[in-house]
N, C-alpha and C positions, 0 to 999 in steps of 0.2 A: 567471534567478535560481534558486536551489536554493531546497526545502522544510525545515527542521531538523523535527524530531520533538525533542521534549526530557520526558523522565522523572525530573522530582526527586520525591529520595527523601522528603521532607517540604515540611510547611510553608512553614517557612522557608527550607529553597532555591525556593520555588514562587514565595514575597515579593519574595527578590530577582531571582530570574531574569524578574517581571513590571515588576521598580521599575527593574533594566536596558535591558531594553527599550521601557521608556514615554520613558525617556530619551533612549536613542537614535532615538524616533520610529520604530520598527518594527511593520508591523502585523502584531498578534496573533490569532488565531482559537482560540476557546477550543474543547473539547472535552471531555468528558466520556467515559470508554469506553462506556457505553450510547449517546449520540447516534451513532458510530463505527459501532456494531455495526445501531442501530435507522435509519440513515441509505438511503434508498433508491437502488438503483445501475440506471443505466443499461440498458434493455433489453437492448440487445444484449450486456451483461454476465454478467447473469441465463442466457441463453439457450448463452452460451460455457460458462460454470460448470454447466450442467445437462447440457449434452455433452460437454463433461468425465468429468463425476460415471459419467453413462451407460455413454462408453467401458470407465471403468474398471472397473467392475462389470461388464462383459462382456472384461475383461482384453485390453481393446483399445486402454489406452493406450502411449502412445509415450513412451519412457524419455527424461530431461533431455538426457542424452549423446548420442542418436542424432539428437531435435530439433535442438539447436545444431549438429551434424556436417552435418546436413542448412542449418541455416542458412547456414552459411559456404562451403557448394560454393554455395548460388547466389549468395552475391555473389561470389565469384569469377570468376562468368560476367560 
């Protein structure tokens, strides 16, 4: 199944977009953007995002375009 993200712009689309889906029986996970943001992530995430950061400051990261060009030759193999 997919995740929707949904951003109403008020109140009241908030009302209805929750009086919608109680309806339909869909479950909802509420969020707040602080819980989002204060929310703790996985080790090995942390640790990805810091070697990241790293490379980059030593201008050692790899451009989006060259990534994915490298992606697609090894499934090609």
């Amino acid at each position: 199944m997919e995740t929707l993200v949904i951003h109403p712009e008020d109140a009241e689309q908030l009302e209805t977009i929750k009086t919608i889906l109680k309806a339909l029986k869909v479950k909802v996970e509420v969020f707040s953007g602080t819980n989002m943001v204060n929310e703790e992530l996985p080790q090995y995430v942390t640790n990805l995002m810091n070697k990241a950061l790293k490379e980059a400051d030593q201008n050692q990261a790899t451009q989006h375009e060259d990534f994915m060009a490298e992606v697609k030759n090894r499934l090609k193999k």
